[in-house]
N, CA and C of each residue as an Amber inpcrd file, in Angstrom:
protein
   474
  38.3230000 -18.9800000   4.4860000  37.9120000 -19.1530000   3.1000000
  38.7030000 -20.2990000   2.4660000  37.9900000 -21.1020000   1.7120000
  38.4430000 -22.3110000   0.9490000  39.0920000 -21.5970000  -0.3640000
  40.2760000 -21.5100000  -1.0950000  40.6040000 -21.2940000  -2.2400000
  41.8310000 -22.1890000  -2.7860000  42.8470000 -22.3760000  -1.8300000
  43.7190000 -23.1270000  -2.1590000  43.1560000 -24.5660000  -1.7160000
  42.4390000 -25.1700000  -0.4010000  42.1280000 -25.9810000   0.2750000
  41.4640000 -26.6920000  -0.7380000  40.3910000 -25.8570000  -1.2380000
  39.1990000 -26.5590000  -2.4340000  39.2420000 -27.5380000  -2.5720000
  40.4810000 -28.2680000  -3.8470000  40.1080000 -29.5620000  -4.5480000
  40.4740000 -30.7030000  -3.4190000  41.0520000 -30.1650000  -2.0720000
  41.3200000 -31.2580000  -1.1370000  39.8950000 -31.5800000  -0.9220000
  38.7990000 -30.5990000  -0.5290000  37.8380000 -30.8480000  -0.0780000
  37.0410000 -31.1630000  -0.7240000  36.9610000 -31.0220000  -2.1350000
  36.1060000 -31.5180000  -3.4410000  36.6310000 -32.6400000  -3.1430000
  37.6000000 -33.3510000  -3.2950000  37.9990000 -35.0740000  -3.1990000
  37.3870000 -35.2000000  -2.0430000  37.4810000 -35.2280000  -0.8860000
  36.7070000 -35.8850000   0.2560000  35.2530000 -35.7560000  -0.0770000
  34.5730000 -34.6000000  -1.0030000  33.2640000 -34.7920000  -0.6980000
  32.4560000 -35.3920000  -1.9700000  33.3930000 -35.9400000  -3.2710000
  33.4750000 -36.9570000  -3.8890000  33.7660000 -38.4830000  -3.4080000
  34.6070000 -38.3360000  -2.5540000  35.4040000 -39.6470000  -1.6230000
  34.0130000 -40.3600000  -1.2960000  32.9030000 -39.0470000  -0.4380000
  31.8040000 -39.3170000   0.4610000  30.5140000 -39.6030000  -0.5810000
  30.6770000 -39.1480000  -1.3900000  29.5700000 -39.7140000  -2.3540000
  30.0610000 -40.8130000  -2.9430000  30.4790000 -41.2580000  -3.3810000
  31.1390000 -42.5660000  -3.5560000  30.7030000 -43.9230000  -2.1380000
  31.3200000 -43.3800000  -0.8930000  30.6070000 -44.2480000   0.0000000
  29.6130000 -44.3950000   0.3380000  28.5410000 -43.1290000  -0.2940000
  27.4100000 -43.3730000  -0.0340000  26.3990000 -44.1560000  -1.0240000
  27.0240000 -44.2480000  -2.3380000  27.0560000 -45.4100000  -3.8610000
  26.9250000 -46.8980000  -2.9840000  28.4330000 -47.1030000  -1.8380000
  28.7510000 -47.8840000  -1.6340000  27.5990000 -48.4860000  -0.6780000
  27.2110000 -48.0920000   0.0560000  26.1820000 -48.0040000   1.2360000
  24.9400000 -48.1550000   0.2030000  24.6300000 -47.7880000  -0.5130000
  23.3660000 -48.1610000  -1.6100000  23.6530000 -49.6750000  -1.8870000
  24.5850000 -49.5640000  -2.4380000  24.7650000 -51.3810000  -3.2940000
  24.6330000 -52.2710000  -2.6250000  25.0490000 -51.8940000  -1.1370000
  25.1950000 -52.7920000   0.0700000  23.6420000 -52.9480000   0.3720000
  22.7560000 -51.7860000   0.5620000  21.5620000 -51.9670000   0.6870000
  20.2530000 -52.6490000  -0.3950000  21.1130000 -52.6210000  -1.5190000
  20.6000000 -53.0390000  -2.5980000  20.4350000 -54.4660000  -2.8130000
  21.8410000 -54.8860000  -2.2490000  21.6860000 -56.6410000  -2.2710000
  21.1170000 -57.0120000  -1.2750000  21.3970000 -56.4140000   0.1080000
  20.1960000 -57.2820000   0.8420000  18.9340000 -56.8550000   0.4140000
  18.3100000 -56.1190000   0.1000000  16.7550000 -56.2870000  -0.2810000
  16.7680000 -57.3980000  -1.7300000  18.0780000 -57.8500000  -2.1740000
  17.7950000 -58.7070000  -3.1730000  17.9750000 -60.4470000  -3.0040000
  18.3420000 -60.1940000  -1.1000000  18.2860000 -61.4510000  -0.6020000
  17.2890000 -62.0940000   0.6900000  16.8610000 -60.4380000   0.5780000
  15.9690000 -60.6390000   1.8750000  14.5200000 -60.5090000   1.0780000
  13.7920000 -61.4230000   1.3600000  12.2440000 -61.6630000   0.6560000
  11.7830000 -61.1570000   2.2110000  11.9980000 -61.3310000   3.0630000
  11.1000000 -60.4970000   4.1800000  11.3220000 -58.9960000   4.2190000
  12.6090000 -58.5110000   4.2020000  12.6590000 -57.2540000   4.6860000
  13.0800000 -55.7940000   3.3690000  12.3020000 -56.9830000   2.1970000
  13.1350000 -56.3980000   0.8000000  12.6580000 -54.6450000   0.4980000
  11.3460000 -54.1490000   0.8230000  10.7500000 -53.0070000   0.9320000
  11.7060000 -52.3510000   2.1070000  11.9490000 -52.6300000   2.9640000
  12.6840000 -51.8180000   4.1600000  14.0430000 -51.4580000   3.4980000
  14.7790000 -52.5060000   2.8460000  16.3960000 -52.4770000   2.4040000
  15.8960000 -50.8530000   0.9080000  14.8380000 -51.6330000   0.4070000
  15.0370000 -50.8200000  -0.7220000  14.8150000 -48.8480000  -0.4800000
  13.8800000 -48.8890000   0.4370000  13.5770000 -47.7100000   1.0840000
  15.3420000 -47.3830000   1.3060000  16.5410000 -48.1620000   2.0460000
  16.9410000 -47.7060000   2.7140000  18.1880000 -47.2040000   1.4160000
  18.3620000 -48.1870000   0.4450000  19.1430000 -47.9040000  -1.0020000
  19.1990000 -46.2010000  -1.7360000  17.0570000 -46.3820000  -2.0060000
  17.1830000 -44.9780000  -2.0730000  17.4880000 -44.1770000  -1.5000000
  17.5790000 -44.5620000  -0.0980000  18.2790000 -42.7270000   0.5250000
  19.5540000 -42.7120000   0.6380000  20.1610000 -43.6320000   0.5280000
  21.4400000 -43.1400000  -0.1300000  22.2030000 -43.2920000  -1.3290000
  21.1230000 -43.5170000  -2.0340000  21.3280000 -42.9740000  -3.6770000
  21.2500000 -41.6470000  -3.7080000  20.2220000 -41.0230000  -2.8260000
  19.8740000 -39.2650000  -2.4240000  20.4510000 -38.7530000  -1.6710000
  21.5080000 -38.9720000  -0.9480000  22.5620000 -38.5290000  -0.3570000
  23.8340000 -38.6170000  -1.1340000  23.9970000 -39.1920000  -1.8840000
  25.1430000 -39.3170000  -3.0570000  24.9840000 -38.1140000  -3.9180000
  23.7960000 -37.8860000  -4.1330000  23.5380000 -36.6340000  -5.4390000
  23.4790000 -35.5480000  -4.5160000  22.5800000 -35.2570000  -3.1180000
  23.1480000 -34.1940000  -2.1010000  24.6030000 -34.0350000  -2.1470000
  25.5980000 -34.9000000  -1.4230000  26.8640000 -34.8000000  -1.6250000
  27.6220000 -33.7530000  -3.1430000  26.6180000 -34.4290000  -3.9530000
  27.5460000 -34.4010000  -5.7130000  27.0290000 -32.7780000  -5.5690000
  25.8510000 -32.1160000  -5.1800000  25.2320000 -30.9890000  -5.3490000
  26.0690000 -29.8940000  -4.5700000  26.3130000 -30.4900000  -3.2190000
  27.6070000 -29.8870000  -2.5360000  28.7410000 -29.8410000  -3.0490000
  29.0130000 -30.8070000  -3.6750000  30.1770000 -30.1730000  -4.5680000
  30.3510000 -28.9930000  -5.4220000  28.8590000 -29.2630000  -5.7320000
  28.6700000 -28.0930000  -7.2320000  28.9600000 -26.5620000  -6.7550000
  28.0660000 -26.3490000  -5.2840000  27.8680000 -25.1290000  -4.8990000
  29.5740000 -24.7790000  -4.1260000  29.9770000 -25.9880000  -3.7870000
  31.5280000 -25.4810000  -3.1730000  32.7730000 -25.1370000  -4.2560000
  32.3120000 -25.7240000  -5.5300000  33.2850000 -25.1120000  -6.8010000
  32.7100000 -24.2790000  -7.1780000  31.4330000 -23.6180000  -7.2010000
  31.1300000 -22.3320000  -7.6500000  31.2680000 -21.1900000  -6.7090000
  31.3390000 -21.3390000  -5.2330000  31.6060000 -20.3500000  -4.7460000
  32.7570000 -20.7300000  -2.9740000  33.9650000 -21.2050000  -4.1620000
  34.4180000 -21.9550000  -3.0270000  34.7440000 -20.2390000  -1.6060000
  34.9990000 -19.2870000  -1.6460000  35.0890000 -18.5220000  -0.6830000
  34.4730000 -18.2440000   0.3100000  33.3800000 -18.8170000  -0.2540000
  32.0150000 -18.7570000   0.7580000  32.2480000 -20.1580000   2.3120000
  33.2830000 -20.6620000   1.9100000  33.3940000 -21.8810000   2.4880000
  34.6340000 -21.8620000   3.4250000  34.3960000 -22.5000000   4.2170000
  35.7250000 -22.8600000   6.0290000  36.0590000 -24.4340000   5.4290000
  37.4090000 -24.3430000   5.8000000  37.2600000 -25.9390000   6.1200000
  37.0580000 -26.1170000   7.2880000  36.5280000 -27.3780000   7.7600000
  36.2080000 -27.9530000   9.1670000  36.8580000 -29.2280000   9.0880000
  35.7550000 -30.1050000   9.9340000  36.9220000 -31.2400000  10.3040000
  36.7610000 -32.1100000   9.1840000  38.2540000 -32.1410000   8.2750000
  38.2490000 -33.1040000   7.3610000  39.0010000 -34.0370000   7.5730000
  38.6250000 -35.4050000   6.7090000  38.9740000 -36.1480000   7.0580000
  39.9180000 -37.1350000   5.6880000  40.4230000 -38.0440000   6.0210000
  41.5580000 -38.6210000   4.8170000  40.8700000 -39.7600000   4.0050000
  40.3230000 -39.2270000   2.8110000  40.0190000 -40.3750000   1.8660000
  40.4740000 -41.2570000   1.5270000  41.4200000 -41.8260000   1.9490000
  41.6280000 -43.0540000   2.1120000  41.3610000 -44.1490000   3.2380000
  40.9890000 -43.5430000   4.1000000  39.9500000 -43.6720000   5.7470000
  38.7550000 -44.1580000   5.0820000  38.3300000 -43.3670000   4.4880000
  36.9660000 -43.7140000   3.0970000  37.1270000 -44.6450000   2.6640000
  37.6230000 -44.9170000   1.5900000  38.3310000 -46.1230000   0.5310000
  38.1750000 -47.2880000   1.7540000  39.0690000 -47.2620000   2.5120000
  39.2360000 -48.1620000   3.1280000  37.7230000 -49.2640000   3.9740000
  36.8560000 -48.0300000   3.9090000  35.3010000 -48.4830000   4.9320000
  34.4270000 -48.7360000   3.6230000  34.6450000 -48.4550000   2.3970000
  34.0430000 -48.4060000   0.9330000  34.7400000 -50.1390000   0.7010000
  36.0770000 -50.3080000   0.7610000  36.2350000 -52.0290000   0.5170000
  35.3910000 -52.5420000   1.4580000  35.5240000 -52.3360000   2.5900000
  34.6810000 -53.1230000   3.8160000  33.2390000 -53.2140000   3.3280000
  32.6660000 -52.3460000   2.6150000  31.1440000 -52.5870000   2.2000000
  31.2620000 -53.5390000   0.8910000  32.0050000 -53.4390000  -0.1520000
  32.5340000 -54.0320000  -1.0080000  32.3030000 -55.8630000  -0.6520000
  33.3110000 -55.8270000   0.9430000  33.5960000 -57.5850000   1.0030000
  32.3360000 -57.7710000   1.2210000  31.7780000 -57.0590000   2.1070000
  30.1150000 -57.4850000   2.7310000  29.0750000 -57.3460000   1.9060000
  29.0630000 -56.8250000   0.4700000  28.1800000 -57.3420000  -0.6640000
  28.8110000 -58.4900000  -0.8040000  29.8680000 -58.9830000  -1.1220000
  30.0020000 -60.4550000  -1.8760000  29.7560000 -61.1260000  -0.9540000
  29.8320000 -60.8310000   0.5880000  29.5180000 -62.3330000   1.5220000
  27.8930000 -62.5500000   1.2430000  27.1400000 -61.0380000   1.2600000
  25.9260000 -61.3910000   0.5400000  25.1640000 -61.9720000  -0.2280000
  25.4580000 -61.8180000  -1.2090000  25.8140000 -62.8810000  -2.5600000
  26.3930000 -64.0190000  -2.8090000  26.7940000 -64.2590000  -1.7590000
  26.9870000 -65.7660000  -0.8790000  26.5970000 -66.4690000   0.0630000
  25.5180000 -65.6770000   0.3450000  24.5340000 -65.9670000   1.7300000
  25.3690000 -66.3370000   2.7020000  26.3810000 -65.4900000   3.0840000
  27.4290000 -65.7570000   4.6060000  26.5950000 -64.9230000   5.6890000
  26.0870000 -63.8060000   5.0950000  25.7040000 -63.1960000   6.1810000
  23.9370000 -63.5300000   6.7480000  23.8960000 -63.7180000   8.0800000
  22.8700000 -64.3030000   8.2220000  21.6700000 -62.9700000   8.7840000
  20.1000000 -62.9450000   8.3620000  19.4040000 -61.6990000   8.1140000
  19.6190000 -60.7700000   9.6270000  19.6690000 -61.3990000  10.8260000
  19.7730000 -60.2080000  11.9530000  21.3710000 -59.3500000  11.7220000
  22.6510000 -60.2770000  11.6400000  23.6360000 -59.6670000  11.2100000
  23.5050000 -58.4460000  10.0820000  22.8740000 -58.6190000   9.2270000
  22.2550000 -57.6770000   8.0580000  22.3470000 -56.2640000   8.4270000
  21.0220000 -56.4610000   9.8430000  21.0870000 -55.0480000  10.5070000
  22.4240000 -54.6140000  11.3270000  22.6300000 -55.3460000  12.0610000
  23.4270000 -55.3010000  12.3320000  25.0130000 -54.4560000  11.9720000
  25.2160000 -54.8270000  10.6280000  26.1770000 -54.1840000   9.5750000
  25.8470000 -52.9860000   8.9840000  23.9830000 -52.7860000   8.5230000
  24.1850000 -51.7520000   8.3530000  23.6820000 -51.1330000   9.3590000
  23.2560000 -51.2070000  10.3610000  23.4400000 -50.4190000  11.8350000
  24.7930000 -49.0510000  12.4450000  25.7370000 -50.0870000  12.1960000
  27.0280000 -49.7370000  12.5340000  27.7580000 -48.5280000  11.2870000
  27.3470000 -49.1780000  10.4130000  27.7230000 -48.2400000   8.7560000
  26.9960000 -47.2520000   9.2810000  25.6620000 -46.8890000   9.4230000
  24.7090000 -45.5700000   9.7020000  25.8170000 -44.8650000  10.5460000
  26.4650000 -45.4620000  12.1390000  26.7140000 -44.9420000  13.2930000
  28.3730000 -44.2830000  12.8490000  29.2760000 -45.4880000  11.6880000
  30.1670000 -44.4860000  11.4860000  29.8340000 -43.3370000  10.6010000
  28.5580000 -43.7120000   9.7620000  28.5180000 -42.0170000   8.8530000
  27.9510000 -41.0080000   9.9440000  27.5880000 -41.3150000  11.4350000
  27.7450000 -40.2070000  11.8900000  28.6250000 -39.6130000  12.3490000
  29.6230000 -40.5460000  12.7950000  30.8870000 -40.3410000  13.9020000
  31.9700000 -39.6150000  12.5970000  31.5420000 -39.6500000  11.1700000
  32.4790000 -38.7930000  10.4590000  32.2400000 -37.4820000  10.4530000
  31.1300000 -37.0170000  11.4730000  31.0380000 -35.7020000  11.4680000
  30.5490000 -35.0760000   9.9370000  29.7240000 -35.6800000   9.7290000
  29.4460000 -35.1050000   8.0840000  28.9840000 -33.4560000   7.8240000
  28.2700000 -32.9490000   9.1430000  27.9650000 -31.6380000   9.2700000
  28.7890000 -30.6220000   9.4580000  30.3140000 -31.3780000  10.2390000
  31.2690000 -30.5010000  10.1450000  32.5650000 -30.0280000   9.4070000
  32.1540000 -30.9980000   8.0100000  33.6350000 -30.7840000   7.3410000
  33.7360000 -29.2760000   6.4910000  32.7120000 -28.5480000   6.4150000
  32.6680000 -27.4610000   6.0540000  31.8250000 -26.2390000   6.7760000
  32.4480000 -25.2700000   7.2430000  31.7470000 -24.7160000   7.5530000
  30.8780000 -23.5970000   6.3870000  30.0290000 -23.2180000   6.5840000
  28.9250000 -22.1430000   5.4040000  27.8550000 -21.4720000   6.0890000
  27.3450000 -20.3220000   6.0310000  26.0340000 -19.9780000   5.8260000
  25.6140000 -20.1710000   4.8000000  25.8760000 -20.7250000   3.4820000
  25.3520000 -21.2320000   2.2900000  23.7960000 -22.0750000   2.4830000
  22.4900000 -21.4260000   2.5850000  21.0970000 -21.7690000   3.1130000
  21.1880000 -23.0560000   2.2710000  21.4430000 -23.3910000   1.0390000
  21.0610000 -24.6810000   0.2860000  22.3580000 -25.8560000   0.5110000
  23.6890000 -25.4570000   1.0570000  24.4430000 -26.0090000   1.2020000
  24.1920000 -26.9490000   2.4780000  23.8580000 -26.0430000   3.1950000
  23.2940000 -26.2680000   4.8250000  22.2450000 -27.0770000   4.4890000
  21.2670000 -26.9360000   4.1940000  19.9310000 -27.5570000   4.1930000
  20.3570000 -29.1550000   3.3630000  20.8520000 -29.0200000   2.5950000
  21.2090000 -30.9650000   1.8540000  21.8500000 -31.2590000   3.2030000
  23.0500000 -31.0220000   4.0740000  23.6530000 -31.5700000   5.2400000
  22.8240000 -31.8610000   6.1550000  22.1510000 -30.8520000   6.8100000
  21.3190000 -31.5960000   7.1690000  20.2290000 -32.3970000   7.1520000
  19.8520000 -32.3830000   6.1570000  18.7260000 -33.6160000   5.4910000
  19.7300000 -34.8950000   5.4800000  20.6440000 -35.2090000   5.3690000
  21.3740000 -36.2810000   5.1620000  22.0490000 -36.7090000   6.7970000
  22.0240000 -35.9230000   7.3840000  22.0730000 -35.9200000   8.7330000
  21.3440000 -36.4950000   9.6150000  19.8310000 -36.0780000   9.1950000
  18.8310000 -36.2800000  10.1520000  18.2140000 -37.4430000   9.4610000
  18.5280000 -37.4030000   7.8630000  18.0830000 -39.1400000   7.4440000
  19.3240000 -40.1420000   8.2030000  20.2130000 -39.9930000   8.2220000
  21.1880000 -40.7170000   8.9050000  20.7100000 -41.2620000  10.2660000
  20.3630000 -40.3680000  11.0890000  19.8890000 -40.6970000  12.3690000
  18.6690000 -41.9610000  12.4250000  17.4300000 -41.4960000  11.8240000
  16.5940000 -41.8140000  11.2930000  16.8020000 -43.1990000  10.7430000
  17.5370000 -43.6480000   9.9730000  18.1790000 -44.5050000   9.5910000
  18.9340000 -45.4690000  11.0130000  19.4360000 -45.4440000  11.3870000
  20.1270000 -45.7380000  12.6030000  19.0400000 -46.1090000  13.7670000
  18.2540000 -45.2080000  13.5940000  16.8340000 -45.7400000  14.3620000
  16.3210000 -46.9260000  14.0050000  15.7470000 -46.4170000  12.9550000
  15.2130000 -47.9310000  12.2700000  15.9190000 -49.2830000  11.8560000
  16.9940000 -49.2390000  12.0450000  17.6640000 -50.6510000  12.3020000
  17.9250000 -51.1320000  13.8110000  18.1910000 -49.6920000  15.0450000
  17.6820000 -50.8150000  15.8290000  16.8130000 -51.1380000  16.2350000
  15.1170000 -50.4520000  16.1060000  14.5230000 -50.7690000  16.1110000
  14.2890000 -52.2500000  14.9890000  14.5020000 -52.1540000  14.1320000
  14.1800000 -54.0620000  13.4760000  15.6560000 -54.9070000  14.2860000
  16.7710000 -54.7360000  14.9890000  17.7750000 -55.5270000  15.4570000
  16.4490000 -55.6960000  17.0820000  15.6370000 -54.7320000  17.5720000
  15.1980000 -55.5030000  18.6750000  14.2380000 -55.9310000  18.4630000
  13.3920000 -55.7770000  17.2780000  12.3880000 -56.9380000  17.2570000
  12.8230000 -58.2920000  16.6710000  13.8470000 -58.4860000  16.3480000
  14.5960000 -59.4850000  16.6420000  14.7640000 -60.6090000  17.3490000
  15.3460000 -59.4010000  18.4800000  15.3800000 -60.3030000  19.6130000
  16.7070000 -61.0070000  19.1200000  17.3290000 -61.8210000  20.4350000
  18.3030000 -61.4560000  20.9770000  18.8550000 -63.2480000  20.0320000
């Protein structure tokens, strides 16, 4: 049971909505530099504008019934922070046209692959049915996501 643990885990899962803000903005400017692929970027903004408010919703239900809750594998928000500047520099190289459009995917390719490798399904454990159900929707959009960039990195081509 989470009771003392709580606000550690409320900060990480604030930390994680926050990077997922960050991961929007990032997706936001390339659809505001890419005239070819600007419908694909923007599709990809909104879903994690909707994983930010999943996140924020998980919060809600883990301060209202934090007992109901395990910790699992958490992780150090400042690990966060730190991959949140990294999206940060890579909007302004954007906005500077440094980054060139296959790199694009590329970057956010890799962003998708670490929001999986953070284990996002396991930092709490719950039978909480609505707690569960936003994780994995953000899970399986994640994947999904990750698909569809490399699928556009191989029509590409090399």
């Amino acid at each position: 049971m989470i009771q003392k643990s709580s606000p550690d885990l409320i900060r990480v899962l604030k930390t994680l909505a926050d990077f997922e803000l960050a991961a929007s903005e990032l997706y936001r400017t390339c659809s505001q530099v890419s005239d070819v692929d600007k419908e694909f970027w923007r599709d990809m903004q909104q879903a994690e504008v909707k994983h930010s408010r999943n996140i924020n919703r998980m919060t809600d239900i883990l301060s209202a019934k934090p007992g109901d809750y395990t910790p699992g594998h958490v992780f150090s928000p400042a690990a966060v922070q730190t991959t949140i500047s990294g999206i940060k520099a890579n909007i302004q190289r954007l906005v500077k046209r440094e980054i060139a459009r296959k790199n694009m995917f590329f970057i956010a390719r890799d962003l998708e692959q670490s929001m999986l490798e953070k284990n996002y399904a396991e930092i709490v454990r719950t039978n909480d049915p609505e707690f569960q159900s936003l994780m994995k929707e953000m899970v399986a959009d994640t994947v999904s996501h990750r698909n569809q960039l490399d699928k556009k990195i191989r029509e590409l081509g090399p």
